[in-house]
MARZA-658598 format. One line per 5 residues: number of its first residue (from 0); for each residue x, y, z of N, C-alpha, C. Coordinates in pm, whole numbers. Atoms other than C-alpha are relative to their C-alpha. Example, Ala and Ser with C-alpha at 12.3 -4.5 7.8 and 13.67 -1.06 7.14 Angstrom:
REM MARZA-658598
0> 89,-119,0,1230,-450,780,90,120,0; -82,-119,-6,1367,-106,714,-77,109,73;
REM end
This chain:
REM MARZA-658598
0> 81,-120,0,0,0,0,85,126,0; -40,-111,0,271,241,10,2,70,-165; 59,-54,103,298,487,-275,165,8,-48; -92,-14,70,590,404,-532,123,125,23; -98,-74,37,884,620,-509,-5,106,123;
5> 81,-75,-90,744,791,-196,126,34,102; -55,16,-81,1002,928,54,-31,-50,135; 64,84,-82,943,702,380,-8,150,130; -19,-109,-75,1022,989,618,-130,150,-10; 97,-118,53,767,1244,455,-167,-79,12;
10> 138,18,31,367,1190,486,-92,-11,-110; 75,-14,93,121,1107,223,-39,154,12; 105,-135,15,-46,1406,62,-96,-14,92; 154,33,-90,-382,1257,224,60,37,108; -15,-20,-130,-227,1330,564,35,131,17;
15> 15,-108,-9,-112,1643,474,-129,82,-36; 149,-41,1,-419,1743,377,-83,20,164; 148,-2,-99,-646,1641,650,96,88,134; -67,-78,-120,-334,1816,908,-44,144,-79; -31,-144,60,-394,2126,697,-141,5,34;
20> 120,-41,-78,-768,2118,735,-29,-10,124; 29,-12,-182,-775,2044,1095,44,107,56; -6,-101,-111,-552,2333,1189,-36,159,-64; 90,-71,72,-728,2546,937,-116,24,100; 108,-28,-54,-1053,2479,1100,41,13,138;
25> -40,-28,-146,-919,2514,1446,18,93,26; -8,-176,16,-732,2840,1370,-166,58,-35; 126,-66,-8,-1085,2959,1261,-60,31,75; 120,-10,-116,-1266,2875,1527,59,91,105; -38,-92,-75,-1050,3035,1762,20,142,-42;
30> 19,-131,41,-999,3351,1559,-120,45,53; 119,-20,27,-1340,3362,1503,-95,48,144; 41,1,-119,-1409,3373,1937,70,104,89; -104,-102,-89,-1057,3562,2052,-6,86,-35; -39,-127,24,-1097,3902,2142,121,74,97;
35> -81,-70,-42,-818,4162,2298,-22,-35,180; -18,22,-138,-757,4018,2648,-69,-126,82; 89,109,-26,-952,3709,2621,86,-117,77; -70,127,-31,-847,3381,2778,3,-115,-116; -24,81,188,-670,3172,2471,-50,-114,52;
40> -7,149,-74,-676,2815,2707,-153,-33,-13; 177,29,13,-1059,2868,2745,-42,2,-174; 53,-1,132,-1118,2918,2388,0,-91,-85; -52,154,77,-911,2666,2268,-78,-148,25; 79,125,-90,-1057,2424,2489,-157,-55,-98;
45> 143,-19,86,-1431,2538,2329,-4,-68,-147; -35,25,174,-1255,2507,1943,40,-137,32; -38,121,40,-1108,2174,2006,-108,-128,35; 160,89,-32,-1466,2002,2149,-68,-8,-137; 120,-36,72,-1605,2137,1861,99,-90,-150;
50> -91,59,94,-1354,1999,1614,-22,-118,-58; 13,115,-10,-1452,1619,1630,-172,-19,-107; 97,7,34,-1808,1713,1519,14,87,-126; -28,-47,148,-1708,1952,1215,63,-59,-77; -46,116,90,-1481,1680,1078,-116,-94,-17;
55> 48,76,36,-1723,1450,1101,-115,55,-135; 76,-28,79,-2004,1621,941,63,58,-129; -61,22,160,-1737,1723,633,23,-141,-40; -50,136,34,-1635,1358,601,-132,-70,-23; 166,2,42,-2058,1317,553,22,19,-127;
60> -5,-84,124,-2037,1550,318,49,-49,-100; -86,33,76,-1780,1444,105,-3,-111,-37; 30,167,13,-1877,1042,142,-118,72,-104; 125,-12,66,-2243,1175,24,19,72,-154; -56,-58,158,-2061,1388,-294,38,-104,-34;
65> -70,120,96,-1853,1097,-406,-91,-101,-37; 102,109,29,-2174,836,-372,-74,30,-85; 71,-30,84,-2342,1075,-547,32,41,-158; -89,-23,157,-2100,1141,-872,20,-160,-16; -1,109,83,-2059,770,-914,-137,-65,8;
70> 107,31,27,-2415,697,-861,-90,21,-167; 49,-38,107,-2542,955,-1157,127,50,-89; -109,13,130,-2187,957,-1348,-59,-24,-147; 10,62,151,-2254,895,-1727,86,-75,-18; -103,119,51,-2172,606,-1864,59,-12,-91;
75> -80,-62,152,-1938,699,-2102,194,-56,21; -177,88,-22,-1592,540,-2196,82,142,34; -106,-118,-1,-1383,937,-2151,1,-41,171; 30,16,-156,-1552,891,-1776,79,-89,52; -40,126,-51,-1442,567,-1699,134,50,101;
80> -85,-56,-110,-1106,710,-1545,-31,63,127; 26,-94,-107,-1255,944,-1325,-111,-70,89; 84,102,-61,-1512,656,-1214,93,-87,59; -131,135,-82,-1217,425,-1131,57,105,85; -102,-55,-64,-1010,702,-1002,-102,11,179;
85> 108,-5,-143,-1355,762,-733,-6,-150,75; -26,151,-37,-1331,406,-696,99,-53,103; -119,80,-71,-1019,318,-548,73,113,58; -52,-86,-60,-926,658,-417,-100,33,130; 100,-79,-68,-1268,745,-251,-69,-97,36;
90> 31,128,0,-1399,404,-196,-7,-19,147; -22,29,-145,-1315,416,203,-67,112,6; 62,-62,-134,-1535,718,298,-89,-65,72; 147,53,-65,-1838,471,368,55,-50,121; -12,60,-161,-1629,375,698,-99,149,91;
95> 39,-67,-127,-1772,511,1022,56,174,-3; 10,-179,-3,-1777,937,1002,53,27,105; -72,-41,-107,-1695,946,1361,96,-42,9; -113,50,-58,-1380,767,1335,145,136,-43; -53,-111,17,-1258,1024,1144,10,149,59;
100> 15,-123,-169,-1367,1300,1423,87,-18,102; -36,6,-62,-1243,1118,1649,134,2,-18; -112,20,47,-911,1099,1478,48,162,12; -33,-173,-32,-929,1490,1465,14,30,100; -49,-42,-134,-951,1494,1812,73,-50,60;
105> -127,68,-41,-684,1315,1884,100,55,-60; -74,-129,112,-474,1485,1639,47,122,67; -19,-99,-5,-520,1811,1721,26,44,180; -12,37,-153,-489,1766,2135,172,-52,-22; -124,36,20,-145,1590,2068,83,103,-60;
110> -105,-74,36,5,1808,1827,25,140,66; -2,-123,-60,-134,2138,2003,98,-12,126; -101,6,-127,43,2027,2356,139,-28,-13; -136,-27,81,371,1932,2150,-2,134,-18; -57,-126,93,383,2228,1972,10,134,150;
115> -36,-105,-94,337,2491,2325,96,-71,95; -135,33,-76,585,2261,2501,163,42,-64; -135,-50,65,839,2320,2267,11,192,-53; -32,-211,28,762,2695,2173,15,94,157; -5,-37,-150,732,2722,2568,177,0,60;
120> -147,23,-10,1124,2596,2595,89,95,-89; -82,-111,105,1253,2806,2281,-64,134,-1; 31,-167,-13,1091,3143,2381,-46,-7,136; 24,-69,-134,1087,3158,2757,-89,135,25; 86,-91,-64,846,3423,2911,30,122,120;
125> -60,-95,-140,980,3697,3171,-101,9,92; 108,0,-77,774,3638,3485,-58,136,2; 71,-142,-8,511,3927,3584,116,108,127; -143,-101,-67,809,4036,3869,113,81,-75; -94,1,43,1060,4003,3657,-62,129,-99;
130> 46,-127,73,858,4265,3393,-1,105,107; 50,-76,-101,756,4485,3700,125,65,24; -152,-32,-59,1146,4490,3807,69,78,-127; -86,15,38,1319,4537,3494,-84,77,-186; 89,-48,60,1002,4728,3318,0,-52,-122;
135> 13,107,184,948,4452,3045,-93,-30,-54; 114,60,34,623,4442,3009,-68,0,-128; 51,40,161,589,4509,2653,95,-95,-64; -83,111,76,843,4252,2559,-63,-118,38; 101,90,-79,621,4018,2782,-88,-32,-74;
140> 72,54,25,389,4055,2607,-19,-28,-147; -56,60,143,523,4028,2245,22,-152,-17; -5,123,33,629,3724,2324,-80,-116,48; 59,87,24,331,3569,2443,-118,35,-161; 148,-29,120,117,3690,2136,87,-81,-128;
145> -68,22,119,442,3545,1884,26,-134,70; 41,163,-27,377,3190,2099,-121,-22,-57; 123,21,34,27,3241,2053,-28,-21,-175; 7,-29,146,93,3293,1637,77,-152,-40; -74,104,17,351,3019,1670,-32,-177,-19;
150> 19,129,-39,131,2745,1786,-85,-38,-199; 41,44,110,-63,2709,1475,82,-38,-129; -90,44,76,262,2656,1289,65,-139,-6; -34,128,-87,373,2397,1510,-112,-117,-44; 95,63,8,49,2234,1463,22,-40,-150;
155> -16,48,142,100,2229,1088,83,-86,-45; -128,130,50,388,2041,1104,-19,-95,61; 27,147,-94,309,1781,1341,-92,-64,-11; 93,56,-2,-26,1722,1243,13,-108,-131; 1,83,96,40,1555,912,99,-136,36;
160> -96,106,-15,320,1311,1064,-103,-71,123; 48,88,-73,57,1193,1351,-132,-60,-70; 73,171,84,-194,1093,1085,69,-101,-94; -96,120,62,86,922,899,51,-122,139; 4,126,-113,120,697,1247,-102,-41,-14;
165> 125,108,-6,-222,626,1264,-9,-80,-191; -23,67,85,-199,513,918,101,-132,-6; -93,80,-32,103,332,989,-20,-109,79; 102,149,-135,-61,135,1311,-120,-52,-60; 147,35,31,-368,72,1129,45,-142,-106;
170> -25,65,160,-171,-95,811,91,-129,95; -67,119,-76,69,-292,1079,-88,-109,89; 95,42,-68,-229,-403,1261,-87,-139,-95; 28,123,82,-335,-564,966,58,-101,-82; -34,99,60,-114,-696,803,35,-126,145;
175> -15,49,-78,-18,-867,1171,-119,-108,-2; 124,71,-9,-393,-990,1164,12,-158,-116; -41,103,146,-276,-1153,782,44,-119,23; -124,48,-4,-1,-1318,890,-51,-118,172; 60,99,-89,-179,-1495,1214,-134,-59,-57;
180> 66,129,72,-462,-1610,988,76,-99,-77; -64,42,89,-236,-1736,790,55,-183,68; -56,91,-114,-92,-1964,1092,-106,-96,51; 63,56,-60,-362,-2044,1188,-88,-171,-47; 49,168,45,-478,-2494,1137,-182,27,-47;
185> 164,-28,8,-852,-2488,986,-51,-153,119; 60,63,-88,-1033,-2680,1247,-59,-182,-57; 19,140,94,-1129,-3088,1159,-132,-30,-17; 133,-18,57,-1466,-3048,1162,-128,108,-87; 43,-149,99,-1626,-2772,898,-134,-14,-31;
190> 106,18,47,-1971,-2721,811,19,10,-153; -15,-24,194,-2010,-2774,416,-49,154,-12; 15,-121,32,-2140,-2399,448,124,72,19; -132,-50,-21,-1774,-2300,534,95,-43,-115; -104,72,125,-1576,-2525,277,-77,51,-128;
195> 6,-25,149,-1785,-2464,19,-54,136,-79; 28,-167,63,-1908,-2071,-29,112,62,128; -70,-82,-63,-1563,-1911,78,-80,184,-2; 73,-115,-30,-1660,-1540,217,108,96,-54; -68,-50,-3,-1452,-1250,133,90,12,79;
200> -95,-51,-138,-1095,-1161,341,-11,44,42; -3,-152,-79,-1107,-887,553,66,40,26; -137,-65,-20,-775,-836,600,38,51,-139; -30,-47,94,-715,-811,260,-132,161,-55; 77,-71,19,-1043,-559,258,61,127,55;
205> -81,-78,-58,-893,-388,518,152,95,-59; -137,-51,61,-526,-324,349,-62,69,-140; 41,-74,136,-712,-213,47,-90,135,33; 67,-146,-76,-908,62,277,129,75,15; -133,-119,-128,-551,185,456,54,55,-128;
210> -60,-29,138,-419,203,59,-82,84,-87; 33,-130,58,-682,434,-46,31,57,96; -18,-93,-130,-668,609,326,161,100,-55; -100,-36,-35,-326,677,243,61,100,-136; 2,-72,149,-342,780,-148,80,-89,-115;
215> -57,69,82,-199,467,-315,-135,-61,-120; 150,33,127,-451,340,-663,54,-130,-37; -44,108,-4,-260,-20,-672,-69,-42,147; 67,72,-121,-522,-251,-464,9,-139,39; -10,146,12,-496,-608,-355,-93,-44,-84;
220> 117,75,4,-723,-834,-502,-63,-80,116; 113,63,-82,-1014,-913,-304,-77,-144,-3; 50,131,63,-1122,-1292,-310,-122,34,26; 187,-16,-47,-1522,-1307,-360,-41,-123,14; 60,173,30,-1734,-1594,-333,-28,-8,-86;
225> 40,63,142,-1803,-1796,-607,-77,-154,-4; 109,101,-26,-2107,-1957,-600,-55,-117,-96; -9,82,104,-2154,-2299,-720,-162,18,-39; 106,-32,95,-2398,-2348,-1009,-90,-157,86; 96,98,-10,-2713,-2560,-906,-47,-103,-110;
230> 62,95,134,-2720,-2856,-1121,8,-146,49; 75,77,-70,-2804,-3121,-884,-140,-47,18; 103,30,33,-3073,-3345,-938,-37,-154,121; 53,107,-107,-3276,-3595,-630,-111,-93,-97; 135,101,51,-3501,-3912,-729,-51,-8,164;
235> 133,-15,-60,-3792,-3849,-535,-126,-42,-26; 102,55,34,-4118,-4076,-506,-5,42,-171; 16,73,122,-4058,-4158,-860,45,107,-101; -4,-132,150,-3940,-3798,-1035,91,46,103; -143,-82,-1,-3639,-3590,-1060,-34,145,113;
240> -15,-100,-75,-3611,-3317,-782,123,77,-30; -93,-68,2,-3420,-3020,-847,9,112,-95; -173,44,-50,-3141,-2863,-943,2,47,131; -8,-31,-92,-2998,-2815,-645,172,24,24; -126,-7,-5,-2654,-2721,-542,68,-101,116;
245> -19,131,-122,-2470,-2962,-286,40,47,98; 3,-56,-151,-2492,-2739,0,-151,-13,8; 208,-15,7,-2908,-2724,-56,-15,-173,-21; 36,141,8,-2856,-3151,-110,-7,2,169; 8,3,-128,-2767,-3127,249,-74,83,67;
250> 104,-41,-35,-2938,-2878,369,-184,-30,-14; 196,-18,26,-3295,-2906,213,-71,-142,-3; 115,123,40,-3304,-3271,101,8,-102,93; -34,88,-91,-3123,-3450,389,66,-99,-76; -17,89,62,-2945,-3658,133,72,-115,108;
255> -49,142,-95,-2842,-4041,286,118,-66,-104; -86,78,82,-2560,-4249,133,-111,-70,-112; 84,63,62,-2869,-4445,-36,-86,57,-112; 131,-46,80,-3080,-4184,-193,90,41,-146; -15,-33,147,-3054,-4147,-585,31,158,-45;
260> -42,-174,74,-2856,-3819,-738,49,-21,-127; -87,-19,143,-2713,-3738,-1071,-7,160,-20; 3,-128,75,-2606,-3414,-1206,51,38,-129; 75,-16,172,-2725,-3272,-1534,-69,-101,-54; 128,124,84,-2829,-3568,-1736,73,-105,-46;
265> -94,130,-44,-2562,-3794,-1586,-152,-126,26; 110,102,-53,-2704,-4114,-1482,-46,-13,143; 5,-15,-102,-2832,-4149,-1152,95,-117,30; -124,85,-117,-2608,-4302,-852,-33,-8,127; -22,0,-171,-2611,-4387,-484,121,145,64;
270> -73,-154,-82,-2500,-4013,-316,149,-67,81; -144,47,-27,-2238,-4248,-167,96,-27,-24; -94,-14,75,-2081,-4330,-448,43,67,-56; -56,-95,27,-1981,-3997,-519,44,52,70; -118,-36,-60,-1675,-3920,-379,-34,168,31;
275> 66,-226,-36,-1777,-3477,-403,-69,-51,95; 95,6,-99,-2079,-3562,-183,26,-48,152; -26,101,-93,-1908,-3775,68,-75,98,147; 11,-59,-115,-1915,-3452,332,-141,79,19; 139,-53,-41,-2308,-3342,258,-123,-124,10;
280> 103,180,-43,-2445,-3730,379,-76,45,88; 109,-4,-181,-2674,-3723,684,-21,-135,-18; 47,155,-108,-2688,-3987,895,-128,-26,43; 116,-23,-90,-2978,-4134,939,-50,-136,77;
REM end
């Protein structure tokens, strides 16, 4: 899922992105509240509650645009690119809306308390004595208003490298998941509904979500089921029953080692003497 040629050290676009709108909409909100002598801590506090619920409802938004351009797309061969490209780029908004909120608020809580710890260490503050003593109080307060300008810088840079972790844990998570199915013995007793209509992976569903998440258009292949064709046929009080597939022999008809099958316009046989059937018998 990573993206060809990609420096490992640097963040997908997609991550820069969504760090750029988070401290976009953050800076807003607080602009939008701080006036001349206000308390920043309280404000911030207000803007970053509110944060979780404006991502989500864009990440609505934006699922409900994309469902709705490949819904009424034209079907036209020029299109086709820009239908695939929605496809396998845009294909993961239908996850959960709040995860992505919640991802903002996690985000933006982390990078904000990074970013005033370290602008707190590289621009020290002259206590209110120390101004009083040494009459500093307009340098005081320059340099909390050029912390206060600072943090949203800070934020810009840090926010795109902590959704490139959660990307990172999400993609290690699964492939980890891969790699212990993988290990894992299939059990010695199976229902014929297990052996014989495999279900999709989910790990492999999964790695093909984190690979659009992340901005790669190379996807795994997804195994589907592949459902057998019904062409199973029962002798029943004196006439052909069917077709039937040989999960529905067991299921529906109760077949016995004894009872008469053929499929298509084979000859009929004892269900026992067909080696395929052996595991949809019933005992009776």
């Amino acid at each position: 899922m990573k993206i060809p040629s990609w420096p490992a050290w640097l963040p997908y676009p997609i991550s820069w992105l969504r760090g750029f709108g988070l401290v976009y909409i953050l800076s807003a909100l607080v602009r939008s509240q701080i006036q001349s002598g206000d308390n920043f801590l309280v404000i911030f506090i207000g803007a970053w509650l509110t944060v979780p619920f404006v991502f989500t409802f864009f990440h609505w938004v934006l699922a409900a645009a994309v469902k709705f351009l490949l819904t009424y797309l034209p079907a036209h061969p020029k299109l086709n690119p820009v239908r695939q490209y929605l496809t396998d780029r845009w294909s993961g908004l239908e996850r959960s809306h709040w995860r992505e909120g919640l991802n903002a608020f996690i985000v933006s809580f982390v990078a904000f308390l990074i970013s005033v710890l370290v602008i707190a260490y590289l621009l020290p503050v002259p206590s209110k004595a120390e101004a009083s003593e040494y009459d500093t109080y307009l340098l005081r307060r320059n340099i909390l208003v050029l912390r206060r300008d600072l943090i949203p810088i800070g934020m810009l840079f840090l926010s795109p490298y902590l959704y490139q972790y959660d990307l990172w844990v999400r993609r290690r998570r699964a492939i980890k998941s891969a790699a212990k199915a993988k290990k894992q013995k299939p059990t010695k007793t199976r229902s014929p509904a297990a052996t014989n209509l495999p279900a999709p992976n989910p790990i492999e569903q999964e790695l093909n979500q984190l690979s659009a998440d992340a901005g790669a258009t190379r996807m795994r292949p997804v195994r589907q089921p592949n459902p057998e064709v019904a062409d199973w046929y029962v002798f029943r009080s004196g006439k052909a029953e069917g077709p039937y597939t040989k999960l529905q022999l067991w299921e529906v008809q109760k077949i016995t080692a004894r009872t008469k099958v053929r499929r298509g316009e084979a000859d009929w046989q004892r269900a026992g003497e067909v080696s395929e059937l052996a595991k949809f018998l019933t005992d009776k």
